[in-house]
C-alpha atoms as a printed R data frame, in Angstrom:
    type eleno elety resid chain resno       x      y       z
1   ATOM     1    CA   UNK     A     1 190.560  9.103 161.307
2   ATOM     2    CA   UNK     A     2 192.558 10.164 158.370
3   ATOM     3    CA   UNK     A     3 189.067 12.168 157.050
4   ATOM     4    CA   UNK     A     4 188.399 13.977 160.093
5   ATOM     5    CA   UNK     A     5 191.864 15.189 160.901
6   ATOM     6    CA   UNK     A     6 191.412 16.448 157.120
7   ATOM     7    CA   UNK     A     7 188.523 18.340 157.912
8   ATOM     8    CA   UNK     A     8 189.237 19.825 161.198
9   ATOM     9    CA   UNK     A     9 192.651 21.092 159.142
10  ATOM    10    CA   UNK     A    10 190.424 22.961 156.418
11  ATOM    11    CA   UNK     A    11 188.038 24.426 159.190
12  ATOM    12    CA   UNK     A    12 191.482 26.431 160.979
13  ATOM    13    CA   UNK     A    13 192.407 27.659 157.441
14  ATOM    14    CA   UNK     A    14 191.554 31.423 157.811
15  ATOM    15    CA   UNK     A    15 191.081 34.363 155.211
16  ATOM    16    CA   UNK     A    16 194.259 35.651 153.306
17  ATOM    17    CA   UNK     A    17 194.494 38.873 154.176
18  ATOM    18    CA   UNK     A    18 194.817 40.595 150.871
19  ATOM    19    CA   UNK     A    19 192.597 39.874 147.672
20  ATOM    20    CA   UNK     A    20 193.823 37.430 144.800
21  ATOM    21    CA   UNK     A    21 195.238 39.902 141.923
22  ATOM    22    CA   UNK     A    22 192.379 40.661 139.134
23  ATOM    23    CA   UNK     A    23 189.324 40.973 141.813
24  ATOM    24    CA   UNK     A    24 189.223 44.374 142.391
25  ATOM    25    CA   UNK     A    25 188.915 44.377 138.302
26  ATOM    26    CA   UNK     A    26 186.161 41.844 138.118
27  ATOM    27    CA   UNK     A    27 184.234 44.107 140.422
28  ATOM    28    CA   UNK     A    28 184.842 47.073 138.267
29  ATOM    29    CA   UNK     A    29 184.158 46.003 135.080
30  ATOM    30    CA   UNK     A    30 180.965 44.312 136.569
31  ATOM    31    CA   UNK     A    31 179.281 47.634 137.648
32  ATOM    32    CA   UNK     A    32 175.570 48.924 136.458
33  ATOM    33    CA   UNK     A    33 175.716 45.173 134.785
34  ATOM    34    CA   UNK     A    34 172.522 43.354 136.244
35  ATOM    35    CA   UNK     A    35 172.020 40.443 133.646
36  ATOM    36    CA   UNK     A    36 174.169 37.654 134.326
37  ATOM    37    CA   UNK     A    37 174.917 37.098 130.820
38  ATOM    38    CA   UNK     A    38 176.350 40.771 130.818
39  ATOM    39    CA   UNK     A    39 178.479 39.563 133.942
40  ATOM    40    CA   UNK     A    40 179.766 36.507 131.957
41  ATOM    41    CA   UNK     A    41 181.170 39.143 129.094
42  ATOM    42    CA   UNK     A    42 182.320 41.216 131.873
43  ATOM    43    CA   UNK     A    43 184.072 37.733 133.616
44  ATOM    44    CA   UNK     A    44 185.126 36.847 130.168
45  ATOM    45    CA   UNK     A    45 187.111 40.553 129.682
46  ATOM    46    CA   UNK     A    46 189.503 39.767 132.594
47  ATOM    47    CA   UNK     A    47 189.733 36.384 132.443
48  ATOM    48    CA   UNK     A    48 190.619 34.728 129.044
49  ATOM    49    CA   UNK     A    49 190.391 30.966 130.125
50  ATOM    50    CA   UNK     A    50 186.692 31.586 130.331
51  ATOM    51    CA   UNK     A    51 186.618 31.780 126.429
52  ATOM    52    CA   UNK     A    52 186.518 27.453 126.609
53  ATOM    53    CA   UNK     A    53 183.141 27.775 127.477
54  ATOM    54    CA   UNK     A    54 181.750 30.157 125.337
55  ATOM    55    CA   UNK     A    55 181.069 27.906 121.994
56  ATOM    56    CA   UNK     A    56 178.910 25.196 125.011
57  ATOM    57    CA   UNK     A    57 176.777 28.271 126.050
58  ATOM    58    CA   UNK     A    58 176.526 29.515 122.377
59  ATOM    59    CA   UNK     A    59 175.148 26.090 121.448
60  ATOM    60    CA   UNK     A    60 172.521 25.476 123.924
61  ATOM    61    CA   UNK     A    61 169.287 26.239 123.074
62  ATOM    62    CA   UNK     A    62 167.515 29.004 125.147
63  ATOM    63    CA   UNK     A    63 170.387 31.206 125.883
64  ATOM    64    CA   UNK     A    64 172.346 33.925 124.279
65  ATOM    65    CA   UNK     A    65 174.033 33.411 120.726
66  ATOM    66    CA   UNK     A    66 177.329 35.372 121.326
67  ATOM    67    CA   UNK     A    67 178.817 38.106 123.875
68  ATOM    68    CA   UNK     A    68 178.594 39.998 120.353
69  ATOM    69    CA   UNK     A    69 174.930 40.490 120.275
70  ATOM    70    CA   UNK     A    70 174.726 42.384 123.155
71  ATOM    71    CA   UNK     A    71 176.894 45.367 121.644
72  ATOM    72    CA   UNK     A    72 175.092 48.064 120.291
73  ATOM    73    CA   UNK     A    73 176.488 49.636 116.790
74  ATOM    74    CA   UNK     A    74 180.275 51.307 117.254
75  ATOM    75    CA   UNK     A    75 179.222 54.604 115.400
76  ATOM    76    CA   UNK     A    76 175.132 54.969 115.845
77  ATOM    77    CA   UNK     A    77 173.453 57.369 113.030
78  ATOM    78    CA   UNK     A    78 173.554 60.527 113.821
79  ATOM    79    CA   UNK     A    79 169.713 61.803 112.272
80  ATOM    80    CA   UNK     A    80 169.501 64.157 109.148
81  ATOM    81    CA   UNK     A    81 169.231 67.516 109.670
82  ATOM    82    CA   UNK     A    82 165.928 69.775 107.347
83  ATOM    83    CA   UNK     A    83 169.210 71.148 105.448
84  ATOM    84    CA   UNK     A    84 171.048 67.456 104.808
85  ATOM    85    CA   UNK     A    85 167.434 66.470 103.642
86  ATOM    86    CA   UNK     A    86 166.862 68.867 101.203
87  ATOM    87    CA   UNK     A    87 169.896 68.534  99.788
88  ATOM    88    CA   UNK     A    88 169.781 64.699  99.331
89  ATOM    89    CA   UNK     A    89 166.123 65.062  97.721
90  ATOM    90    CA   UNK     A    90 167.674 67.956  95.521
91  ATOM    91    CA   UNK     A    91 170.198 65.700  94.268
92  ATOM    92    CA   UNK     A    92 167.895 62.272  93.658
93  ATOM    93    CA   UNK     A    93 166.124 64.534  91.298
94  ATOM    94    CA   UNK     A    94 169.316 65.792  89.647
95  ATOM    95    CA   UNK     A    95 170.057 62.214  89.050
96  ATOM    96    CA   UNK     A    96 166.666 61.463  87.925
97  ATOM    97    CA   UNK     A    97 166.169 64.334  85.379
98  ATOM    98    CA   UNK     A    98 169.574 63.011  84.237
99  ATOM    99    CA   UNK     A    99 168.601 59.713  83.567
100 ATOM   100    CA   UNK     A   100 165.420 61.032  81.362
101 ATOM   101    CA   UNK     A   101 166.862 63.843  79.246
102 ATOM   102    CA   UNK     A   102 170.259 61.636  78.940
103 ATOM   103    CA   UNK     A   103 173.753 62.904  78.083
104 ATOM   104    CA   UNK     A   104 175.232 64.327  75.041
105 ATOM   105    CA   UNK     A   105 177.530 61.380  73.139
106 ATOM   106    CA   UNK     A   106 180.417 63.273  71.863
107 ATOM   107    CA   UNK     A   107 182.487 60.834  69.770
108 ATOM   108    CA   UNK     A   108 185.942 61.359  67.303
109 ATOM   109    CA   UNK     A   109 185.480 65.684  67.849
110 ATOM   110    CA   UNK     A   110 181.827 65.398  66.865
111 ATOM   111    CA   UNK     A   111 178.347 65.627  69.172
112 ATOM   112    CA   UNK     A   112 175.564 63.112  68.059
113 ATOM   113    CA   UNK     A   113 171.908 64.703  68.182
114 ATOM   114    CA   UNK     A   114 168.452 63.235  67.508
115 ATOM   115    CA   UNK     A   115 167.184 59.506  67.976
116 ATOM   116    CA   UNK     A   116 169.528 57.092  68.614
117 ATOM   117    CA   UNK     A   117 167.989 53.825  68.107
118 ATOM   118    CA   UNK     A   118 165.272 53.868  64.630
119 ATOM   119    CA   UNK     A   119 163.064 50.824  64.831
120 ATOM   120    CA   UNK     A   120 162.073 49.157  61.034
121 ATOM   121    CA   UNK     A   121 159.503 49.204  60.888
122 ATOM   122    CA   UNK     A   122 158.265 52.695  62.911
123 ATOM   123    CA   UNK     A   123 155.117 52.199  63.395
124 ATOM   124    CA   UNK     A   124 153.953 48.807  65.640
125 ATOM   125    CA   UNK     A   125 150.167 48.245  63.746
126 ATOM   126    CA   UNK     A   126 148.182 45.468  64.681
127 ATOM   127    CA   UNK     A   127 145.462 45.961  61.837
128 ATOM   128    CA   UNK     A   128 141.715 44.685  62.150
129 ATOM   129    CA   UNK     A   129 142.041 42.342  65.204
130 ATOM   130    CA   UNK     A   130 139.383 40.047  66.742
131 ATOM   131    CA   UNK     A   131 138.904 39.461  69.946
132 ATOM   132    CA   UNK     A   132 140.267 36.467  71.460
133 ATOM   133    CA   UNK     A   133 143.084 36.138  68.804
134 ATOM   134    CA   UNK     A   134 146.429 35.928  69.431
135 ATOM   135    CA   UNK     A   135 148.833 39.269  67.425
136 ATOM   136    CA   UNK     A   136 152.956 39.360  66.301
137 ATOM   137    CA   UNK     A   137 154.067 42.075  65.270
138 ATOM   138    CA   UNK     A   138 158.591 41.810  64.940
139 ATOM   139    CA   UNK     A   139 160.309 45.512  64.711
140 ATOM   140    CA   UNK     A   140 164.401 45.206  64.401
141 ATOM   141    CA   UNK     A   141 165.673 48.068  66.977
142 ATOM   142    CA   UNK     A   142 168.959 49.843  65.260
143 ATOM   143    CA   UNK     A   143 171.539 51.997  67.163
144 ATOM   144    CA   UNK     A   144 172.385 54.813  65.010
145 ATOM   145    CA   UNK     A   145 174.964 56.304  67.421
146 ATOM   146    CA   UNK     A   146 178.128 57.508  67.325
147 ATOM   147    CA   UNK     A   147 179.630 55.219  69.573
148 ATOM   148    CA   UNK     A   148 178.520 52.339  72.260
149 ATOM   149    CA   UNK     A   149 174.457 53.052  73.943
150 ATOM   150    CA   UNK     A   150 172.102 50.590  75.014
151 ATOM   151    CA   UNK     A   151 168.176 51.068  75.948
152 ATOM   152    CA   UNK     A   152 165.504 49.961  78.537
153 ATOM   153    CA   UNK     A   153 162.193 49.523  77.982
154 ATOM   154    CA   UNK     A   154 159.882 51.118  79.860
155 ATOM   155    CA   UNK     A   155 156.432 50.591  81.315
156 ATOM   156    CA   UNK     A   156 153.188 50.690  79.244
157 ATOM   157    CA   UNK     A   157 150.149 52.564  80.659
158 ATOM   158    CA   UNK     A   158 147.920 50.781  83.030
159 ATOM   159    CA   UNK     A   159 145.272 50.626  80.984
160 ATOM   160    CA   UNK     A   160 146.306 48.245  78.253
161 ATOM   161    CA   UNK     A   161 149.743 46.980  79.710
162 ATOM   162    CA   UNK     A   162 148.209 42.985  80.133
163 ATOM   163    CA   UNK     A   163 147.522 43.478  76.719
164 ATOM   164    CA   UNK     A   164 150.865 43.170  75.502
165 ATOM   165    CA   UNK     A   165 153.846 41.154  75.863
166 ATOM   166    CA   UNK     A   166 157.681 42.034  75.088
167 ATOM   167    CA   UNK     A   167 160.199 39.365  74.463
168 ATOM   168    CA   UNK     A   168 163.796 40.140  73.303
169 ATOM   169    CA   UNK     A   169 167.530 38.595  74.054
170 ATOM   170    CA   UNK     A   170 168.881 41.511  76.171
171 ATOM   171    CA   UNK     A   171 172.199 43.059  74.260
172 ATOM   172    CA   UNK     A   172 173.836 44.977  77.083
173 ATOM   173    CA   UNK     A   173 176.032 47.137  76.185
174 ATOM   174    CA   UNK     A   174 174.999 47.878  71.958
175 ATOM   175    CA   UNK     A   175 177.897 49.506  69.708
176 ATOM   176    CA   UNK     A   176 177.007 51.753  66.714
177 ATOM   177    CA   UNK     A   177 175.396 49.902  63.999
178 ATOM   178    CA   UNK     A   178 174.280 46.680  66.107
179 ATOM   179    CA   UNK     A   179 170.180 45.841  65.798
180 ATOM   180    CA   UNK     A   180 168.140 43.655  68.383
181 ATOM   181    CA   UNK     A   181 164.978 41.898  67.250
182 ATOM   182    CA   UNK     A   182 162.068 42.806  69.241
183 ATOM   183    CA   UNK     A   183 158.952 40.513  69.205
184 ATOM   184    CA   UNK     A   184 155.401 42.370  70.875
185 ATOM   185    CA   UNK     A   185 152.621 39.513  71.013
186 ATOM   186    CA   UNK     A   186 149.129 41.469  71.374
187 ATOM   187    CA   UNK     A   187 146.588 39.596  73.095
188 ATOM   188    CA   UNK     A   188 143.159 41.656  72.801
189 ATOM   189    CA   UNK     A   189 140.509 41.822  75.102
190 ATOM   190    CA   UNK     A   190 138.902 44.816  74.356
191 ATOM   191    CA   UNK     A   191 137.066 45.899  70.929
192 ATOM   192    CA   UNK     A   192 138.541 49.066  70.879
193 ATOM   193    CA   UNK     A   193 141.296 51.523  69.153
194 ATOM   194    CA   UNK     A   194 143.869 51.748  70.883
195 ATOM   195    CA   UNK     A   195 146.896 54.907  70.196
196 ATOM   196    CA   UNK     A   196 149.874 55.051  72.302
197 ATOM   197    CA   UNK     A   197 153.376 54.112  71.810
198 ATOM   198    CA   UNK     A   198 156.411 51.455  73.298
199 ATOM   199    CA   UNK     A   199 158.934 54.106  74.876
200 ATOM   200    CA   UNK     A   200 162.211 53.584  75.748
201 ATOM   201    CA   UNK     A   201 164.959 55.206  77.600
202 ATOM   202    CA   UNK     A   202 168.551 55.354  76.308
203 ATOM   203    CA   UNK     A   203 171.898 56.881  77.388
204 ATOM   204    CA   UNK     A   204 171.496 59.901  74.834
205 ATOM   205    CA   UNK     A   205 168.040 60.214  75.702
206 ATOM   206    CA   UNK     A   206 164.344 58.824  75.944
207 ATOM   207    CA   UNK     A   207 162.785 57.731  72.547
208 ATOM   208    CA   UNK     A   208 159.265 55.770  71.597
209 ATOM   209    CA   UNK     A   209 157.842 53.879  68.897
210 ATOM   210    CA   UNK     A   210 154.368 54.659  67.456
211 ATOM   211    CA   UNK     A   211 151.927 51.442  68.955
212 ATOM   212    CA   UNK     A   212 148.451 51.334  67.054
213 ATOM   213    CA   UNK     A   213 145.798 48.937  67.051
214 ATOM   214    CA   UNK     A   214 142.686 49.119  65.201
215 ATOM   215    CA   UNK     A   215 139.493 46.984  65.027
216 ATOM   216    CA   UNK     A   216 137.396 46.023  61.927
217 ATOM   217    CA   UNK     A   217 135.557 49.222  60.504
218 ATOM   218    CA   UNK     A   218 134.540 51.022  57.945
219 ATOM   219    CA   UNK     A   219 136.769 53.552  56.251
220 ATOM   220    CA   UNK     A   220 134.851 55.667  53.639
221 ATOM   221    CA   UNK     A   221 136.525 58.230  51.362
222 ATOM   222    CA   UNK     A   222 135.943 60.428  48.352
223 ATOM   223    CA   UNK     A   223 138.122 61.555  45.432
224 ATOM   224    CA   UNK     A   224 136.893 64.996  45.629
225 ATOM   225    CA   UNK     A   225 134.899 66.907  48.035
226 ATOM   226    CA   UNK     A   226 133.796 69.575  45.485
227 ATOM   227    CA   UNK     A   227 132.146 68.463  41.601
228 ATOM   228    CA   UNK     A   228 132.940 71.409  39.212
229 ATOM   229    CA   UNK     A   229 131.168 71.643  35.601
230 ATOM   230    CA   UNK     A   230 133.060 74.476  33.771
231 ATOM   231    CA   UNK     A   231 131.450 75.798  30.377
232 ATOM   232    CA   UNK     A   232 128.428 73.154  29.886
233 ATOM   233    CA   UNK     A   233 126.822 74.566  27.158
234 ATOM   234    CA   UNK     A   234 122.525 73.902  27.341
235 ATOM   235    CA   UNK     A   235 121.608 70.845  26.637
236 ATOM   236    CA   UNK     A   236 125.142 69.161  27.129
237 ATOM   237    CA   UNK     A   237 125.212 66.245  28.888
238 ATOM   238    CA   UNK     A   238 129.039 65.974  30.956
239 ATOM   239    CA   UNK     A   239 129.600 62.933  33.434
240 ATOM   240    CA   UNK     A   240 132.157 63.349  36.526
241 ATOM   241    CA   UNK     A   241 133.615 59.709  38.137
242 ATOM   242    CA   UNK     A   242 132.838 60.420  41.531
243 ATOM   243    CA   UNK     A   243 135.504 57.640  42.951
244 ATOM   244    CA   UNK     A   244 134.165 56.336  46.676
245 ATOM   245    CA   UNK     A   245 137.128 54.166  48.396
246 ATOM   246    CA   UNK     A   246 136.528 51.999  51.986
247 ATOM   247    CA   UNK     A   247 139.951 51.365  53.641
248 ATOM   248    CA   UNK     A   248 138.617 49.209  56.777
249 ATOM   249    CA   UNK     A   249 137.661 45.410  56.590
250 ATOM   250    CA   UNK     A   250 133.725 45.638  56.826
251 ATOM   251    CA   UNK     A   251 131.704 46.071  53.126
252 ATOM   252    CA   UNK     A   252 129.067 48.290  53.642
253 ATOM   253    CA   UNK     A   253 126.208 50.555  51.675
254 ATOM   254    CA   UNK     A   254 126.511 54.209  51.393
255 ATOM   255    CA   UNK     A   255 123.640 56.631  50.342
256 ATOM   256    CA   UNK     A   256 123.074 60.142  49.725
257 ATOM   257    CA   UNK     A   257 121.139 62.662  52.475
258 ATOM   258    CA   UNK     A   258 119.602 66.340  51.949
259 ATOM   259    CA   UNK     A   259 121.554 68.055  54.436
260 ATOM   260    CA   UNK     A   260 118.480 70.701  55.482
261 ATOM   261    CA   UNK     A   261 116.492 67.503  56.100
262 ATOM   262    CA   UNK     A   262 119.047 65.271  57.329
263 ATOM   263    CA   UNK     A   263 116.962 62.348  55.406
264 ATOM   264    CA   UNK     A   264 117.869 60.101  52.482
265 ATOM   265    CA   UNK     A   265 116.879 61.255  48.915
266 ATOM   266    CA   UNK     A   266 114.862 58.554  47.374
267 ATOM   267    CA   UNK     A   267 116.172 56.768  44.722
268 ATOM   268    CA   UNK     A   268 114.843 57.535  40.541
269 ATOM   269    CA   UNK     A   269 113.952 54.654  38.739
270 ATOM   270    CA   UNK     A   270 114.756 56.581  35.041
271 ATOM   271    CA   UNK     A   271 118.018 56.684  36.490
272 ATOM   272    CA   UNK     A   272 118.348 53.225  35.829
273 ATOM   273    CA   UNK     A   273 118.860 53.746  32.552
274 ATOM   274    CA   UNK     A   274 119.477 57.404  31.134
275 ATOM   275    CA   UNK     A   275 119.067 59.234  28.132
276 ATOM   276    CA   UNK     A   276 119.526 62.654  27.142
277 ATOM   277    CA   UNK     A   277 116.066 64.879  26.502
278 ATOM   278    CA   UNK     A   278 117.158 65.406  22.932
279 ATOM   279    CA   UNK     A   279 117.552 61.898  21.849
280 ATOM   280    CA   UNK     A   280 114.678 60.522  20.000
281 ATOM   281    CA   UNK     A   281 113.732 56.997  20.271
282 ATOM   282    CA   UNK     A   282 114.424 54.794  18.028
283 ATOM   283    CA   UNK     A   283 112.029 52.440  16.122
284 ATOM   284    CA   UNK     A   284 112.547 48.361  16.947
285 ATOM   285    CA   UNK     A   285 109.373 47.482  14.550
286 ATOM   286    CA   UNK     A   286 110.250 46.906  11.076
287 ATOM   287    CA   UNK     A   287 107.822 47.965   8.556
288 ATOM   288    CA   UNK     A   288 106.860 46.008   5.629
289 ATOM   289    CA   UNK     A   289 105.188 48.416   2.960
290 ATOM   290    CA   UNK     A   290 103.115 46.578   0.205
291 ATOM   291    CA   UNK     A   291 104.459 47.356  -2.903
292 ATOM   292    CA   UNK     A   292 100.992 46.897  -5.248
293 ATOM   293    CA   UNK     A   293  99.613 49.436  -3.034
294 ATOM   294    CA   UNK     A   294  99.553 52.575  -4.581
295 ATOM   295    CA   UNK     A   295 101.118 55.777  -3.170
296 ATOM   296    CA   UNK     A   296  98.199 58.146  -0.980
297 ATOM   297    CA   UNK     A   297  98.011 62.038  -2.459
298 ATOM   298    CA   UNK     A   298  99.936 64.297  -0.125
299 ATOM   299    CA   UNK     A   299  97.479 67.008   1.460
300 ATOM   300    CA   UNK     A   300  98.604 69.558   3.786
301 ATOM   301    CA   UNK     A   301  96.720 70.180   6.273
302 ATOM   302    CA   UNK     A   302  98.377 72.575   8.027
303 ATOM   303    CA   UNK     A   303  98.836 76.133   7.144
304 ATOM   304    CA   UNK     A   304 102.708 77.106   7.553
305 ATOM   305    CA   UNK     A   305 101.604 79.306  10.760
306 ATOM   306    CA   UNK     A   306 100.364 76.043  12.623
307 ATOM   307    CA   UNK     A   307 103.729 74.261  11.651
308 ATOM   308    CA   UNK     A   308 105.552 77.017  13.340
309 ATOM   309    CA   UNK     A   309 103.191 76.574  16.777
310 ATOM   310    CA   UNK     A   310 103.822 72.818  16.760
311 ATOM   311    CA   UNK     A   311 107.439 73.182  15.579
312 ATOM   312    CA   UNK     A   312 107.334 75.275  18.960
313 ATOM   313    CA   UNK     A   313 105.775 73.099  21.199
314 ATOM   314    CA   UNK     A   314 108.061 70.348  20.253
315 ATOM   315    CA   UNK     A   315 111.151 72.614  21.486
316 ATOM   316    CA   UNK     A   316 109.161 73.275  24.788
317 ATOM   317    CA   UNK     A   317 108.531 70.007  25.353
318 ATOM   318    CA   UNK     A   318 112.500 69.345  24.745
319 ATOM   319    CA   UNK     A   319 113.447 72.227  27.481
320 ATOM   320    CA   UNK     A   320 111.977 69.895  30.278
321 ATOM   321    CA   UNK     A   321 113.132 67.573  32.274
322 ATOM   322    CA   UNK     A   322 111.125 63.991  32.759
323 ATOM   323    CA   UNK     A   323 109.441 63.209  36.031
324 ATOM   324    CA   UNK     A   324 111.472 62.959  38.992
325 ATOM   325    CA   UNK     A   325 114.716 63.785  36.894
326 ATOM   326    CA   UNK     A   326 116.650 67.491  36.951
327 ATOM   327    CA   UNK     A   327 120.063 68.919  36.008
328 ATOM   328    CA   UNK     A   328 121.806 66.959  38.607
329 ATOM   329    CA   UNK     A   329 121.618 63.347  38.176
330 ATOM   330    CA   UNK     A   330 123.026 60.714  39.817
331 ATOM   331    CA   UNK     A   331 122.036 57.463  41.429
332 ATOM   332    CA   UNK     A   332 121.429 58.476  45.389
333 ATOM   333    CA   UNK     A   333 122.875 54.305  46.457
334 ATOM   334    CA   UNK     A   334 125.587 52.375  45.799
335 ATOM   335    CA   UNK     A   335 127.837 49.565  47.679
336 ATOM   336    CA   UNK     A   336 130.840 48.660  48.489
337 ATOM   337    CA   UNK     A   337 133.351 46.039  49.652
338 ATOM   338    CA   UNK     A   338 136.390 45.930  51.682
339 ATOM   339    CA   UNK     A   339 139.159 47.129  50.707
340 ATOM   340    CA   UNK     A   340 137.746 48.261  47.425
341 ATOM   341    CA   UNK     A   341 136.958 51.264  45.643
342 ATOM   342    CA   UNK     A   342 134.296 51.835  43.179
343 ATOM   343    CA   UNK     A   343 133.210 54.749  40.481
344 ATOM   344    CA   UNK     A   344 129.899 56.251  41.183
345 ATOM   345    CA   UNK     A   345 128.472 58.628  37.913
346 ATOM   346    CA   UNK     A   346 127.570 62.405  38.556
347 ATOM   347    CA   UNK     A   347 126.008 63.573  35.374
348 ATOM   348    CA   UNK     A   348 124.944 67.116  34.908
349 ATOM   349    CA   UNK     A   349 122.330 68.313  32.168
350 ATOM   350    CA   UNK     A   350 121.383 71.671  32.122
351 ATOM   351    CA   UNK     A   351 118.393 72.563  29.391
352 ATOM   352    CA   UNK     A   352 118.877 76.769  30.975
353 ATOM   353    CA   UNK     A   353 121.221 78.949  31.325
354 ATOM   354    CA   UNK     A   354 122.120 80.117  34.642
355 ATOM   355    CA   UNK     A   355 124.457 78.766  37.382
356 ATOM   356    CA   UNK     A   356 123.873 75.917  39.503
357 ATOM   357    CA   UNK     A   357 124.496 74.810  42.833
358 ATOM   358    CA   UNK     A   358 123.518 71.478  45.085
359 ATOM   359    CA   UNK     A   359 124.733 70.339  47.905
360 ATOM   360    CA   UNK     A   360 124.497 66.527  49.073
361 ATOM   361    CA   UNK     A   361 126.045 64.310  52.437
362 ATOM   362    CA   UNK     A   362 127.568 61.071  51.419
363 ATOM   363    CA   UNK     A   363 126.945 59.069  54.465
């Protein structure tokens, strides 16, 4: 009885005839919202005792994170205009051509100019490498500043830059006089020269360090390029050391070419072993002579007219050159090792007067 008397007294409870205080606010702050999580921020702004239940809904999988991710930015970006643009890409570059020419370093009243770091040694050579062989070459980097400067190290070309590897303890911040050990390990895997050079930016400046590395070849060389024989009187035998040098790693033959023909002038056996026309041979036969025998009657022969025609024919004879021989002589091969040099014999003989004049391509 006690239940339905209960009831039938909440049924006659009627409508209050004004609205609760904060309604008319709810509704207000609710308008153009259509998701209901945007109404549960809106609910949330007027009534603060909703805020218990906000770390329950955060939590629960499936529905929003926080009332905070549904604000947009406070301040959204307003887009560059053509002028802003060009001005921003004006002043990258500034910054850039900055960073590559550097800054003068102006130090106790004085302004430092040239190179400020000198690597010892200056030149990184890796010298007659194999392939598949591993290359260290160590250069000791040196500020030679005024004041503090440091350096970066920058890229290699594409072409041979996973051919080398740089390894170094980074010193920051370098004051005048400091050094930094640089080690390069060259790994090659390519049988060819290769010229460039390690360069490196500082804060006076960019700088670079020679980088060379050559294979196993042959260097030839010559002492002179031009043999001169200055008052050779006829008959005169004068010998010039032609000195041929090979500065690369492989031994190798060299020969002389005729340079209207192009082809190699065969070598002369006499050349072997020379002598000048006007030495006489000499006699290796020893000659016993009998002494009982008695001594022959001289007769001439000759009349003193044929004496002067043979006389003459013997200083013809004299005046020319033997076979395959002429004023220039000279052996037209020779050898030579690696690293070596060796002395190769230019002998001129002249048996007339005149000038003379050869040329010859030492190849």
């Amino acid at each position: 009885v006690g239940d339905e008397s209960n009831a039938a007294g909440l049924d006659g409870l009627v409508e209050p005839k004004t609205q609760p205080p904060g309604k008319d606010a709810i509704g207000m702050n609710r308008t153009g919202l259509e998701d209901p999580e945007d109404d549960f921020a809106a609910s949330l702004a007027v009534d603060p005792s909703l805020a218990s239940g906000i770390s329950s809904r955060a939590t629960t999988p499936g529905t929003a994170s926080s009332v905070r991710d549904h604000a947009g930015p406070a301040f959204p970006a307003k887009p560059l205009s053509i002028f802003e643009k060009n001005a921003l890409k004006s002043a990258q570059n500034k910054q850039k051509n900055r960073l590559l020419k550097g800054e003068p370093q102006v130090a106790g009243g004085r302004t430092f100019k040239g190179q400020a770091f000198v690597a010892k040694p200056d030149t990184i050579l890796f010298k007659d490498f194999v392939l598949g062989k591993f290359y260290k070459r160590r250069i000791l980097l040196t500020n030679v500043s005024l004041t503090f400067n440091n350096f970066k190290i920058l890229d290699l070309p594409e072409s041979i830059t996973d051919f080398f590897e740089i390894v170094y303890e980074r010193p920051g911040r370098m004051s005048a006089g400091m050094s930094v050990l640089l080690e390069i390990t060259f790994m090659p895997k390519v049988n060819e020269d290769i010229i460039s050079e390690l360069s490196f930016l500082s804060s006076t400046g960019p700088f670079s360090v020679p980088l060379v590395c050559l294979t196993q070849k042959v260097a030839p060389s010559v002492s002179t390029n031009v043999i001169r024989f200055d008052n050779i009187v006829m008959g005169e035998r004068v010998t010039f050391p032609l000195k041929v040098g090979n500065n690369g790693a492989k031994s190798t033959m060299y020969y002389f070419l005729d340079p209207e023909t192009g082809e190699r002038i065969p070598p002369h056996e006499s050349l072997v072993a020379t002598h000048s026309p006007r030495d006489s041979p000499k006699k290796t036969d020893s000659v016993v002579e009998d002494e009982d025998k008695e001594p022959e009657e001289i007769v001439y022969m000759k009349s003193e007219d044929e004496l002067l025609k043979q006389a003459a024919a013997v200083g013809e004879a004299c005046l020319e050159y033997p076979e395959g021989l002429s004023e220039l002589q000279y052996s037209t091969v020779g050898s030579i090792g690696s690293y070596s040099d060796t002395i190769h014999n230019i002998t001129f003989a002249p048996l007339s007067p005149g000038r003379f004049k050869e040329e010859r391509i030492l190849q």
